[in-house]
C-alpha positions as CSV (number, residue, x, y, z in Angstrom):
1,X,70.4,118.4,102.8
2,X,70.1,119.4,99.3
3,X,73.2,119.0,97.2
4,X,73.3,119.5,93.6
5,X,76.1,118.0,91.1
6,X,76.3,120.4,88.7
7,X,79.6,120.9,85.5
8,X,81.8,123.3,87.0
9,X,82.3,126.4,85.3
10,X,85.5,129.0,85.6
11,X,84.1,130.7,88.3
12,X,84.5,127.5,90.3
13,X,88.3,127.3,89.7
14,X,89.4,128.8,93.7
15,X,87.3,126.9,95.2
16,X,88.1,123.6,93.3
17,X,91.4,124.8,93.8
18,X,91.1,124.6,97.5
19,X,89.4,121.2,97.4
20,X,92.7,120.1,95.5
21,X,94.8,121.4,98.6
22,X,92.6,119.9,100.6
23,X,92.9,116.6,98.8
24,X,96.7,117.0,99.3
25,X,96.3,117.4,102.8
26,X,94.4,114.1,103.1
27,X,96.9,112.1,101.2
28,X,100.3,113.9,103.1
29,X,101.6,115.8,100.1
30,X,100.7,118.9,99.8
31,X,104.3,120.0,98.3
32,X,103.8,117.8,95.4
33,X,101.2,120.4,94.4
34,X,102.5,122.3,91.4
35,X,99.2,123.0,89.9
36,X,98.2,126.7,90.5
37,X,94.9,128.5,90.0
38,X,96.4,130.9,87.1
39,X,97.4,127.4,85.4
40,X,94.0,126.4,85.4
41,X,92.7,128.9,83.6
42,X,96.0,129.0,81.5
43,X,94.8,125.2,80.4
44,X,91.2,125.2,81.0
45,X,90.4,123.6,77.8
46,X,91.9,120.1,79.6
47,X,89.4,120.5,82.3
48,X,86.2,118.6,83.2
49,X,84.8,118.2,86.4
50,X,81.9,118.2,88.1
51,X,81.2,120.3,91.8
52,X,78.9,119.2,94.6
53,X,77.2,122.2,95.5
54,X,74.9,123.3,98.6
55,X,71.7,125.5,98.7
56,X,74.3,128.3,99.8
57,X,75.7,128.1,96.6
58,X,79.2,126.2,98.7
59,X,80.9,123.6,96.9
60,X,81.9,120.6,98.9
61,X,83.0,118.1,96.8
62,X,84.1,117.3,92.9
63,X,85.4,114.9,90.3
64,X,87.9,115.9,88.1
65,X,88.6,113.9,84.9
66,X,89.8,113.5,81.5
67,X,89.4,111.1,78.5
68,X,92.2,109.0,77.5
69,X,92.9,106.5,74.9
70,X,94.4,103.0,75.6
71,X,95.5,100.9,73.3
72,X,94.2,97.4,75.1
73,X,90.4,99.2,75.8
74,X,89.9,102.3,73.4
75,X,88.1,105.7,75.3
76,X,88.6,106.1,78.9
77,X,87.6,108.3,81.2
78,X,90.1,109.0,83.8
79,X,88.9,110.3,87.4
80,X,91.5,111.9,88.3
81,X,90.6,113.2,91.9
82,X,86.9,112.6,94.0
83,X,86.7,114.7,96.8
84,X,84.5,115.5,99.3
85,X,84.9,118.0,102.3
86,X,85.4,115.8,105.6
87,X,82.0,117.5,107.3
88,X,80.1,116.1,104.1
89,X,81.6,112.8,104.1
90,X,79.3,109.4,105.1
91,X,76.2,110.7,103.2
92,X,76.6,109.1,99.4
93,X,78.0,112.3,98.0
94,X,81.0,110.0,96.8
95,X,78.9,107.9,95.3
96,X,76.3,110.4,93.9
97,X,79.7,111.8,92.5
98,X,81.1,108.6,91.1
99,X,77.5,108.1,89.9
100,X,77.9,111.1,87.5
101,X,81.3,109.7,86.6
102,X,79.6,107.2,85.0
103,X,76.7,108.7,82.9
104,X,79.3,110.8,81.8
105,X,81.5,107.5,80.7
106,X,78.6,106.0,78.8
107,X,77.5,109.3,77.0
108,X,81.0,109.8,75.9
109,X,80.6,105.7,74.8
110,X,84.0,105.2,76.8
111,X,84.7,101.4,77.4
112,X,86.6,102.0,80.9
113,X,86.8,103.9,83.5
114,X,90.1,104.0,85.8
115,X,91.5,106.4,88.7
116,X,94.3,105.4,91.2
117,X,94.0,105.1,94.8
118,X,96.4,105.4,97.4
119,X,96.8,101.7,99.3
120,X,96.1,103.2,102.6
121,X,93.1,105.0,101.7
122,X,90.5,102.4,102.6
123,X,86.8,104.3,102.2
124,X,88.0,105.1,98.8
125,X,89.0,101.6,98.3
126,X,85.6,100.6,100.1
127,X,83.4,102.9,97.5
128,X,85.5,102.2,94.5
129,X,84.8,98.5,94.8
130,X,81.3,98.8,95.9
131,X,81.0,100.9,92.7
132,X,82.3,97.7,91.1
133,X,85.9,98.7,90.2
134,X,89.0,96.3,90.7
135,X,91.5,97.2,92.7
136,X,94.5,95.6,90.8
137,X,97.7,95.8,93.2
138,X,100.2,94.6,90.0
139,X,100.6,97.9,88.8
140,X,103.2,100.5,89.3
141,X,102.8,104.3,88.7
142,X,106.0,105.9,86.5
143,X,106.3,109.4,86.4
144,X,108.7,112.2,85.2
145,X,107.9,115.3,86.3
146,X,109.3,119.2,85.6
147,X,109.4,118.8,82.1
């Protein structure tokens, strides 16, 4: 199978849009979804990510990201979401993915890289620490929402 990870471009927004619902199926929220596909054009200019795409032209799977800045480290690239459609999964497109994530870290001379991951979610645990991240179970998430 030939997959190509390609930058997405606006005309990939409703079908990164649907791998986002899909990702909120997976993790059991799907009404915490505010996010809407006129928002992301509305904000485009806060969007990177990067599509797995088939010979047919389908895209499967992305990684959606952002940099940060943290006073401790310096530059960060955030990966917000890596997803992969469940028929794709169990090939390396998560780590051909998370592979990009980082060539894209090091150009950008970022000194971290960070993402979140729910506790039950164990292959995303499994390929975040054979990609050599620590999973550190100290911190909370703190949110306000509907600002």
């Amino acid at each position: 199978m030939d997959i190509k990870i390609r930058k997405a471009t606006e005309n990939d927004f409703p079908a990164i849009f649907g791998l986002i619902m899909e990702l909120a199926e997976y993790e059991k929220s799907p009404e915490k979804v505010s996010n809407s596909l006129e928002l992301m054009y509305e904000q485009k200019e806060y969007f990177n990510c990067y599509v797995a795409e088939t010979e047919e032209k389908e895209i499967i799977g992305m990684a959606l990201y952002y940099f940060a800045y943290y006073t401790w480290v310096g530059k960060t690239l955030y990966l917000d979401d890596l997803y992969v459609k469940e028929a794709y999964r169990g090939n390396g497109l998560g780590t051909r993915l998370m592979n990009k994530m980082f060539e894209v870290a090091k150009a950008e001379k970022c000194k971290r890289m960070r993402l979140q991951v729910l506790n039950w979610n164990h292959p995303a645990i499994k390929l975040y620490e054979k990609s050599g991240f620590t999973v550190d179970k100290t911190w909370y998430n703190c949110d306000i929402e509907d600002l």
